[in-house]
Structures are given as C-alpha cells and as structure tokens.
C-alpha positions as CSV (number, residue, x, y, z in Angstrom):
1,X,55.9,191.1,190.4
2,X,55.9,187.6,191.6
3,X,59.0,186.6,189.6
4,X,60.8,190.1,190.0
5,X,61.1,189.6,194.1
6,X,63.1,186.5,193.8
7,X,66.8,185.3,192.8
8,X,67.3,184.7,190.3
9,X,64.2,186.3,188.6
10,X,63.3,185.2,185.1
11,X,62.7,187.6,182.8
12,X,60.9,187.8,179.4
13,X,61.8,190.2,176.8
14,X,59.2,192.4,175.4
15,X,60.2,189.7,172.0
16,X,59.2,186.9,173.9
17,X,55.9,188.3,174.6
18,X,55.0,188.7,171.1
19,X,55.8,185.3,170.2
20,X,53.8,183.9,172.9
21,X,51.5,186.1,172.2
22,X,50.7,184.6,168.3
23,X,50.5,180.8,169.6
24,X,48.0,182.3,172.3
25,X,46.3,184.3,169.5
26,X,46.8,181.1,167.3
27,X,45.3,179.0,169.7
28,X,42.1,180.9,170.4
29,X,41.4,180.9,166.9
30,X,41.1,177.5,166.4
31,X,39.0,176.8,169.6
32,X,36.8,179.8,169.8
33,X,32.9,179.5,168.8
34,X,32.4,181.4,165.3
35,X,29.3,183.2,166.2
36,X,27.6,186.4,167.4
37,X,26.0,187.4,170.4
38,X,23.6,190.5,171.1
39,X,23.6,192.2,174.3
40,X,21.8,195.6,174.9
41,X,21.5,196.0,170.8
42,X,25.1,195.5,170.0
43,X,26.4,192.4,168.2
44,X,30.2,191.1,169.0
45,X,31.8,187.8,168.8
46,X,35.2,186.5,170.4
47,X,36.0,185.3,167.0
48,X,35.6,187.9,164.2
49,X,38.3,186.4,162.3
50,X,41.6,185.2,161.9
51,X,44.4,186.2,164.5
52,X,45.7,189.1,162.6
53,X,48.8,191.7,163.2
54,X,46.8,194.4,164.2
55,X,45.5,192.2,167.1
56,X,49.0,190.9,167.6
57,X,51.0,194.6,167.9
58,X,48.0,195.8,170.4
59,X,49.2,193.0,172.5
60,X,52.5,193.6,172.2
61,X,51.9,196.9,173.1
62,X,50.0,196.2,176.3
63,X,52.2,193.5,177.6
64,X,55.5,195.6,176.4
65,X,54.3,198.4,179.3
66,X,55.9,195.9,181.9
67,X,58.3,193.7,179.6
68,X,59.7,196.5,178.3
69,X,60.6,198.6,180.6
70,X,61.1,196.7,183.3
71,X,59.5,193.8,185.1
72,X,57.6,195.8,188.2
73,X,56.8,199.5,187.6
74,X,59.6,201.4,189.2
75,X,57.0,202.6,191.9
76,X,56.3,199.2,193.0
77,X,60.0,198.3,193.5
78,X,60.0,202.1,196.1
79,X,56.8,200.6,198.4
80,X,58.6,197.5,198.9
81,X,62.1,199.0,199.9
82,X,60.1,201.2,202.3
83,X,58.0,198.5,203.8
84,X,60.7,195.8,204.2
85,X,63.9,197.8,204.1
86,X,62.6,200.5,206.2
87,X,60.2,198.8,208.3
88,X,57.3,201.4,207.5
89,X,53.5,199.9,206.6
90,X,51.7,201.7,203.6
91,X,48.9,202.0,203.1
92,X,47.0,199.3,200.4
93,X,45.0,202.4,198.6
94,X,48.3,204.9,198.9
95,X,50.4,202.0,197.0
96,X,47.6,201.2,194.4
97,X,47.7,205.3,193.6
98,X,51.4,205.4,193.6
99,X,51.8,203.5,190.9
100,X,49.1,203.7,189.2
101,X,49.5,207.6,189.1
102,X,53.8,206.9,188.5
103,X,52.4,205.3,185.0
104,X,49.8,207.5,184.4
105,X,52.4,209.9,184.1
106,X,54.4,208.6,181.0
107,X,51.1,208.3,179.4
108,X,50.2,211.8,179.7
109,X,54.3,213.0,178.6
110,X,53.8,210.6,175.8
111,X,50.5,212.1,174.4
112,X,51.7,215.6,174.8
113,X,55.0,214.7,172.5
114,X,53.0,212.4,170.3
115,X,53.2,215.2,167.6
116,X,56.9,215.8,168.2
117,X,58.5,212.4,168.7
118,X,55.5,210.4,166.4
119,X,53.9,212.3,163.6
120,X,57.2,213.3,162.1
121,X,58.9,210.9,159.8
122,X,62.2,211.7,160.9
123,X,60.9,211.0,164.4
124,X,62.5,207.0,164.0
125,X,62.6,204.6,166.8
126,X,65.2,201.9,165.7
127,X,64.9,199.8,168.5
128,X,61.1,199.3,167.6
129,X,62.3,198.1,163.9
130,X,63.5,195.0,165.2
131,X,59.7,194.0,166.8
132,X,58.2,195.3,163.5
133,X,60.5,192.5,161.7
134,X,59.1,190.1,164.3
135,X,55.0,190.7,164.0
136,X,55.6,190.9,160.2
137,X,57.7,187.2,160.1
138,X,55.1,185.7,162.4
139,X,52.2,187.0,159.9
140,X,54.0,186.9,157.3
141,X,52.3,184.1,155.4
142,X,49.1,186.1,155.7
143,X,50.2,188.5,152.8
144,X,52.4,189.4,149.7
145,X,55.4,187.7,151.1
146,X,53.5,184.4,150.7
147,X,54.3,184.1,147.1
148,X,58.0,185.0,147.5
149,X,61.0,182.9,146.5
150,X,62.7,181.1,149.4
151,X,62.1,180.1,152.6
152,X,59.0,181.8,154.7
153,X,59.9,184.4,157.2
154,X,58.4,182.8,159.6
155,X,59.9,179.4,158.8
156,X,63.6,181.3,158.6
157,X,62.2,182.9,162.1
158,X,61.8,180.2,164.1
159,X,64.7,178.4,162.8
160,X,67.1,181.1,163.9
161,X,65.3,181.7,167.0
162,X,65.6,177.2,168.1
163,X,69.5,177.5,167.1
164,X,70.0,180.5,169.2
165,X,68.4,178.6,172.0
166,X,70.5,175.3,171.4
167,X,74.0,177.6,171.1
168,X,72.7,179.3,175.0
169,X,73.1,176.3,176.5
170,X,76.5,176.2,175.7
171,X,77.8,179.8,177.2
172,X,75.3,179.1,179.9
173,X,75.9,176.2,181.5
174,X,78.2,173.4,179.7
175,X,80.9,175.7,179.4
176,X,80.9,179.3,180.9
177,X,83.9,180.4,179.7
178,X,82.7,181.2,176.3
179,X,80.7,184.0,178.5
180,X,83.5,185.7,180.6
181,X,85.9,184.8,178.0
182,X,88.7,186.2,180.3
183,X,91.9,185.3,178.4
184,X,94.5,187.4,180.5
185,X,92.6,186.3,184.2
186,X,93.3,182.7,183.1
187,X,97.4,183.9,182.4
188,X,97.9,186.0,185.6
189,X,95.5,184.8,188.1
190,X,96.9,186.2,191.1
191,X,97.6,189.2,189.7
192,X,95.0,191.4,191.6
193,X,95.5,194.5,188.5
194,X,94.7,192.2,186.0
195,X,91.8,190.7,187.3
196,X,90.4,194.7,188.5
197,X,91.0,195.8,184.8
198,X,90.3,192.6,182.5
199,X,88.2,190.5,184.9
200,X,84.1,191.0,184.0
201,X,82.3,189.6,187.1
202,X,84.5,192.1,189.7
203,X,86.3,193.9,187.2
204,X,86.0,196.5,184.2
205,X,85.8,194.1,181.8
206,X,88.4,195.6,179.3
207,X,89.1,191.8,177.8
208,X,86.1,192.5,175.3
209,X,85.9,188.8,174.0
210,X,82.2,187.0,175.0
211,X,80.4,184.7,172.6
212,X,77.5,184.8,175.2
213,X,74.7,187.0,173.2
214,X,73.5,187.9,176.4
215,X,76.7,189.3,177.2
216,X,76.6,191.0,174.1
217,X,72.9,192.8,174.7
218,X,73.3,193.9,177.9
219,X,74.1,197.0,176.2
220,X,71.7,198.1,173.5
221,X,71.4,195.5,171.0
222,X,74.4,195.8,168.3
223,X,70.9,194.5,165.3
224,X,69.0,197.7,166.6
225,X,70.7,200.5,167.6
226,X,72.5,202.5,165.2
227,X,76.3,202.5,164.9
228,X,76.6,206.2,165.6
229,X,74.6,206.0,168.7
230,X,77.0,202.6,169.8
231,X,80.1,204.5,169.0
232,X,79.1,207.3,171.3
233,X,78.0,204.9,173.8
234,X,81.1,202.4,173.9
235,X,83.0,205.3,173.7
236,X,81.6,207.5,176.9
237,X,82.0,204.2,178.4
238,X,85.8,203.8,177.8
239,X,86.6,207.3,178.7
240,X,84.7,207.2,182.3
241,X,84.9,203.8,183.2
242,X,88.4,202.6,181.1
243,X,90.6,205.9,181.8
244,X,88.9,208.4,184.2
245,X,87.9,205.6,186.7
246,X,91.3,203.7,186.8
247,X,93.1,206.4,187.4
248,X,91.0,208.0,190.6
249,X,90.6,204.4,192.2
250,X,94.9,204.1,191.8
251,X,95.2,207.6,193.2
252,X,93.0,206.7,195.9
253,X,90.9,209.4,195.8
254,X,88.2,209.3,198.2
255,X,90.0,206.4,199.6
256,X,88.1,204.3,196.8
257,X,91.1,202.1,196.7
258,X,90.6,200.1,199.8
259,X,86.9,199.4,198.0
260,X,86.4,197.2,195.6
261,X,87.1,198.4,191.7
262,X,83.8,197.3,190.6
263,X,80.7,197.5,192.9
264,X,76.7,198.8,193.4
265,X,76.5,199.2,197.1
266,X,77.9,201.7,199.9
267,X,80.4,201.0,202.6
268,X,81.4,202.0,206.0
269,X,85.2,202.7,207.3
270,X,85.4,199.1,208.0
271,X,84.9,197.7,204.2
272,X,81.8,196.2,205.1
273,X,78.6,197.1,204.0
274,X,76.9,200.1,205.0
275,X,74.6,199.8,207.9
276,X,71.9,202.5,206.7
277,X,69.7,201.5,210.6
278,X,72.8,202.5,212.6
279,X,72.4,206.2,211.9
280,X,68.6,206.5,210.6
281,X,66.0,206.5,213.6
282,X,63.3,204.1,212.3
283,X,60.8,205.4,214.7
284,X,60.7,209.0,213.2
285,X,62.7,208.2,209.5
286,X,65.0,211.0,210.9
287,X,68.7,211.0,210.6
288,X,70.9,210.9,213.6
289,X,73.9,212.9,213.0
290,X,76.1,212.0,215.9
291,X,75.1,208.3,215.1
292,X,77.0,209.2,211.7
293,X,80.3,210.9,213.2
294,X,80.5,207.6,215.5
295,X,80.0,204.9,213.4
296,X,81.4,206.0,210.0
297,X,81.0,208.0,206.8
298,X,79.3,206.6,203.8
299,X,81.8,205.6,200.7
300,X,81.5,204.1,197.9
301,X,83.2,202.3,195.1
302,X,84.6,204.2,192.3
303,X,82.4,202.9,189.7
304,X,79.4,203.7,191.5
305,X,80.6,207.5,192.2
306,X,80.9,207.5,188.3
307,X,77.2,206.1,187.6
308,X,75.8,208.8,190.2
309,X,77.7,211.3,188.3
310,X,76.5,210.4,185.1
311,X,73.2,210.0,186.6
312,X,73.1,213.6,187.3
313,X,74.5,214.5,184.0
314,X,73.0,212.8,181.5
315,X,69.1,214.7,182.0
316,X,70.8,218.4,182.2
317,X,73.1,217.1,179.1
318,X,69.9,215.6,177.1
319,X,68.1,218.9,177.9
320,X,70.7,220.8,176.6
321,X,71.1,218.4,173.2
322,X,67.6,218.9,172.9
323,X,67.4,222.7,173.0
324,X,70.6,223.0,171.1
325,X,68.9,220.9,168.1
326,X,65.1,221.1,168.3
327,X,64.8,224.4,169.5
328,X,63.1,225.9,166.9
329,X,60.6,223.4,166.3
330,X,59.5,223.4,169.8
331,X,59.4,226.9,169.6
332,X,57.0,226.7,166.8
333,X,54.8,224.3,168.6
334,X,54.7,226.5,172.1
335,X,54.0,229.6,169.8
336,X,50.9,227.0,168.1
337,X,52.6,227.6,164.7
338,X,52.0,225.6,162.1
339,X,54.9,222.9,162.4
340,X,56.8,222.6,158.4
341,X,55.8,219.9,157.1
342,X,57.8,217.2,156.1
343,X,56.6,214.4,153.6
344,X,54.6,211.5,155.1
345,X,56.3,208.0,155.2
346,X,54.2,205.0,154.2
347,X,53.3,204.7,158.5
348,X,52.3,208.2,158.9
349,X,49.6,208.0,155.5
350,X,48.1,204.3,157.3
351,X,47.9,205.3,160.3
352,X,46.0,208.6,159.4
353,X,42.8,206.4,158.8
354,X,42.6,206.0,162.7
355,X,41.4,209.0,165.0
356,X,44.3,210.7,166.7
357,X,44.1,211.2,170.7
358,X,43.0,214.6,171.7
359,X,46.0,216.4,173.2
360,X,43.6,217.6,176.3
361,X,43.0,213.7,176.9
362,X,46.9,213.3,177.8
363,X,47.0,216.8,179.6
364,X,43.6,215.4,181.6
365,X,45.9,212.4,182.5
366,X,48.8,214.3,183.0
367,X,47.7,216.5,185.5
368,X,44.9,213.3,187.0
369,X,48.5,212.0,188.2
370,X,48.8,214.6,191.0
C-alpha cells in the first residue's frame, strides 16, 4: 500500500515474489539453529529441513494474494477515494472490515467452486503453468532433473532472467523508441490522424511493432495464455477499439470528437476535466441537479464509453458462456449428483494425500463477509 499511492509505483509480479522468496527461504536455511524446542508438549523447530517447494509454493501463494491481483486490495483503493477524493472520514474499524470482508469473499466463491474449477482435470489454469515452471527450475537440483544432460534449470533460469534484465534497459531508458516503436508518427508528425490511429501513448496503437516485453505483456502473456484465447482477445480488441471506435469518434457521436481519441477520465463542455465538487454537495454526498444543467454534462472519450460497455458486457456474456457450456454439470452438482468422473491427472492423485476443505468452511466464510 505504501508503494501503490505513489507515481510512479513499483510493482512486483507475483514471479518476482517467488524468486525472492527462495534466496529468503535459502537464506534462513543456512543461518537458522537446527534444533527443537518444546512448549506445552509439542516439539517444533524453525529448521526442520531444507527449503523445499512445498514451503516455497505456500509462499507464493500467500504473497500472490496481493502481487497477483493487484497491489492494494481493490477495497482499500475505495476508502481512500472516499476519504481524500470526497473529503468523508471513515471510520478505522469500518475500513479494517471492508476489506477484510471484500477478500473474505473470494475465499469463500473459491471454496464453493473448488470442485468445479479444481478437482477436475480438464479444469487447467495456463497462466499458473508458467509459476509451476518457475518453483520447479528454482528446486530443480533437489530431484530427478539433477542427473540430466545439459545445463541445470535453474542455471538456464537465472541466465535468461539477468539477459532479460540487461536487454530492459535498453527499451527503457537508453533508447525508448524500441518501446513505442511508432514508425508512421516519426513519417507524418503533424498529421493529427496518424498519430490518433498509430500513435501508442495518446493513440490506438494500430503500429503493432514494440521490442519492449513489457509492452508486450501488458496484455496476457503471449508464454501463458493459449493462442485460441489471444486470438479471441486481440481480435475483440480490433473490432471495438480498431473499427467500431474510429468510426463513432469521426462521426462525432456524442460529440466525442472534440475529446481526445484515447483517454480514462470524464470531461465537461469546456474539454477540461470534469469537476465532480461542482455539482455533488459534499456536506450531504447528494447530487445537485441544477448545479449539473448550469455547469455542464458529463462526457467522455470514446475509448472509455467502449471499456464501460464492455464492462457491462462481459459478466452477462461470461454468464451466458458458462450456462451455454457447463450447464449440465452444474446442474448435476445443484441436484448433489454424483459429478462423471473423469480420470485423475498426476496433480489430482498427489494432492489427494492432503485433507480437502469442507465445503461448509467456505459457505461459513462466505456468508461471515456480510
């Protein structure tokens, strides 16, 4: 939270975490007292053994709660917009319950899909392949792979992760343009088209060409998602923001064109940005209508009048996809049938030797949120 209210805010991937996590665990390996200690009748020790992956994904998994997803629970990012946007004082306790109860509640959906989106072996999360590759490379010298011909994974690991690092430097700061490789800005640069259609800071971005990886992953990595799921991603993206976008802004329809191609905020009748204090009464959080009519209507850029419809799509469309496809499994499951079986992969038979969560534990937490 420190790092996520200031600009710019460093962030580490849930990646990064892993791998600081193993020289941490590394570390405490080598400096920790080998011995045991009783307390109350039970023996423990704060080194058992070696830093192992077992240790090292239940790390991962803890720290990947923020890294992940984002880096300050979504809830935390809605007190602070109230309190300093808004001018409103919360209450410490009403915060603390807010979002503690705002990630209670993925816990609890989580548990009550385990056996839908878990147990099943078809149930595959690519994205989570690429961290498996990880934890394995970083351990790998502690198995089978020790013996095999060429070089270690982790040794191949780290070499490829220092040569990534060394080739950032150079789309990052001693020469940008192999980031925003803008080939037909650089031709017409006073050509305002152009620069709305191929430019990528302000513009749509249609000039492809980066050689910035970052660039490259601020969609869904190209390593981990599948190409199916990128085609039907790049090409959603080209329809609404390539075609459909374009054309409205050029049409001017909802006077978008005298706004900016490419933006994320609102705007009054002036071009400038939307004073949200000139027609909200601070006092009472009440909205003053006649303040509205006399300073101006809200509008916003065309890309952002294509995000909030996609915003509003994209849960009633997944809904849909989801009852369309999985309807009669889910059906079996709300009717307690027994689920057909599929054959167990080599994850679901090793992780069977550990005690599953009871499915009242997530519904207690589910409905503890409220």
């Amino acid at each position: 939270m420190f790092f996520y209210l200031r600009n710019p805010a460093p962030y580490w991937s849930g990646p990064v975490g892993a791998i600081l996590a193993w020289f941490g665990g590394k570390l405490l390996e080598k400096i920790l007292p080998i011995r045991t200690w009783t307390v109350a009748g039970y023996e423990f020790s704060l080194n058992p053994g070696p830093f192992n992956i077992k240790e090292h994904t239940l790390m991962y998994m803890l720290g990947g709660l923020i890294l992940e997803a984002n880096m300050a629970p979504y809830a935390m990012g809605a007190t602070v917009v109230w309190e300093k946007r808004y001018h409103q004082g919360l209450n410490t306790g009403f915060c603390f319950l807010f979002v503690l109860s705002s990630q209670i509640l993925g816990f609890g959906l989580v548990g009550l899909c385990h056996r839908l989106l878990v147990w099943p072996a078809s149930a595959i999360w690519p994205t989570d392949l690429s961290t498996c590759a990880t934890l394995n490379a970083l351990h790998a010298g502690e198995d089978m792979y020790s013996n095999r011909k060429g070089p270690k994974q982790a040794t191949f690991f780290g070499t490829v992760a220092v040569a990534a690092g060394v080739w950032a430097f150079f789309p990052g700061y001693i020469f940008t343009a192999l980031s925003f490789f803008s080939v037909f800005c650089w031709i017409f640069p006073k050509n305002i088209v152009v620069n709305q259609l191929f430019g990528v800071v302000s513009g749509l971005g249609m000039n492809v060409i980066t050689f910035d990886w970052t660039q490259i992953t601020m969609a869904p990595s190209p390593l981990t998602t599948p190409f199916w799921a990128q085609v039907h991603a790049f090409g959603t993206f080209v329809v609404i923001y390539w075609l459909v976008g374009p054309i409205l802004y050029y049409t001017n329809v909802w006077k978008s064109a005298h706004l900016p191609l490419f933006g994320g905020m609102a705007y009054d009748r002036f071009a400038k940005p939307y004073d949200v204090n000139r027609v909200l009464n601070l006092n009472t959080l009440t909205f003053n209508s006649t303040a509205y009519e006399e300073y101006s209507p809200v509008y916003l850029p065309i890309s952002f009048v294509m995000t909030y419809m996609l915003a509003f799509a994209i849960p009633t469309a997944s809904l849909v996809h989801v009852i369309l496809v999985y309807w009669p499994r889910i059906r079996d499951l709300i009717q307690r049938k027994p689920l057909k079986e599929e054959p167990d992969d080599i994850h679901a038979k090793l992780m069977r030797r550990y005690p599953a969560i009871p499915w009242w534990w997530s519904s207690l937490s589910l409905n503890f949120q409220y």
